[in-house]
N, C-alpha and C positions, 0 to 999 in steps of 0.2 A: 504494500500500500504506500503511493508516495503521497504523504501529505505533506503540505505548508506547514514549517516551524520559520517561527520569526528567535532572532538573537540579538545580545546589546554585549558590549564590552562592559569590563569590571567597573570601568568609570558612568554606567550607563550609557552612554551612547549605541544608536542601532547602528547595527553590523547588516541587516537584509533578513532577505527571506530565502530559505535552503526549500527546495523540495527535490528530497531521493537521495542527497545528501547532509552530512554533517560537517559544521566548520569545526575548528582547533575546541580542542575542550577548554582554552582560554576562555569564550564566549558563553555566556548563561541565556539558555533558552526563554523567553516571554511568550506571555499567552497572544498577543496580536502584534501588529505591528502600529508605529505612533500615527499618529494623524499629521505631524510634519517630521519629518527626516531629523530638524536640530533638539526634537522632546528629548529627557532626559527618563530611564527608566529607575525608580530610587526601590526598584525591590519587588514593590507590591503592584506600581501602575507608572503611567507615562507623566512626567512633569514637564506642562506647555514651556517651550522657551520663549523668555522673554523677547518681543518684538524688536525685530532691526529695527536703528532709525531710520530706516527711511517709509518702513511701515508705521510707524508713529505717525511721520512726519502725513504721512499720506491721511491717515485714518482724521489725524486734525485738520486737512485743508477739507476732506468729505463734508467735516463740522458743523462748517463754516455754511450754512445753506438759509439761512434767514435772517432777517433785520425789523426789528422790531420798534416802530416810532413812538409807541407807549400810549398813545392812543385806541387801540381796537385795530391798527391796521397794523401787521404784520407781512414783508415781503418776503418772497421764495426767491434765495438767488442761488441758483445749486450753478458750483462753479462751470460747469461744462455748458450746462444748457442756458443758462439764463443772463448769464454778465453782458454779451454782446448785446441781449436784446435790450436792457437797461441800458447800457450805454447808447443802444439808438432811440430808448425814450428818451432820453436826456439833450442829446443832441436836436431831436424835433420840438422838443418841448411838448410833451406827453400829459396832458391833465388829468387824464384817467388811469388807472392798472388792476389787473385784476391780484387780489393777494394768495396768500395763501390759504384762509377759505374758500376758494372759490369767487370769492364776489369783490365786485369790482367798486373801488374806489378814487375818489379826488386824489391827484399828488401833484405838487411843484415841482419845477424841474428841480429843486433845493432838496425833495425830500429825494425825491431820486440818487441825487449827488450822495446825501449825507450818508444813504443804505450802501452806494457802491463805495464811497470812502471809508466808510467803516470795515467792509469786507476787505478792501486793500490794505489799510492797516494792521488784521488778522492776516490775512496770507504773508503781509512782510515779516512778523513777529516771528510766525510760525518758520520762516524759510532761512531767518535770523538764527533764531534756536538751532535749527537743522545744521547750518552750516557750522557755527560756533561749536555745537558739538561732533562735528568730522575735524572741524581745525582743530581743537581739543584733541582729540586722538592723535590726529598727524604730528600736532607740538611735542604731543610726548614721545611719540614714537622718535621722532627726532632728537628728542632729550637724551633719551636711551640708546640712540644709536651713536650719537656725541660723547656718551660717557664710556664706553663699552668698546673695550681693546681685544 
């Protein structure tokens, strides 16, 4: 019978899936395999690894999908789909939009501006973080290659 055994290294980490055969007995058999390649297996079950940043980085800009004037009108600005088209009510000078319940209300090209500024302020914060923490690594990495004979 060749069935699927999944394996992890001593340190956790998955090693694959064997069927028909067996790897090094270095390897401890698990009952599945992780739901991502970098999970860590601590014995009993899989432990999710912590997100790259760049999936961070990402899952915050997704965030970013609304602006809220604090009045009962809330806009929907999901970065993919919606920025250009704010930016050509803005440009026309737009007095209506419809929000994100559905229904459509009054706006200034002010209020417009102030939802798209605000969103470009979040995407610069977020892209600020992003990068500061790749330079962060890079500095160090460079510390360490600086010190190290």
């Amino acid at each position: 019978m060749n069935t699927t055994r999944y394996y992890a290294d001593k340190n956790g980490g998955y090693i694959g899936a064997f069927k028909g055969c067996k790897p090094d007995s270095y390897f401890a058999e698990v009952p599945t395999a992780p739901s991502n390649g970098l999970d860590k297996w601590d014995g009993k079950k899989w432990i999710s690894a912590p997100l790259a940043s760049v999936q961070v980085r990402d899952k915050a800009l997704l965030a970013i999908d609304t602006y809220d004037f604090e009045d009962g009108r809330v806009i929907q600005i999901r970065i993919k789909e919606d920025r250009d088209n704010l930016k050509g009510g803005i440009k026309k000078g737009q007095t209506v939009w419809k929000m994100e319940d559905n229904k459509v209300y009054s706006v200034t090209t002010a209020d417009l501006q102030a939802a798209l500024d605000d969103q470009e302020s979040q995407i610069a914060d977020i892209w600020a973080t992003h990068f500061a923490d790749l330079e962060m690594g890079v500095t160090n990495k460079k510390k360490k290659k600086a010190t190290t004979w």
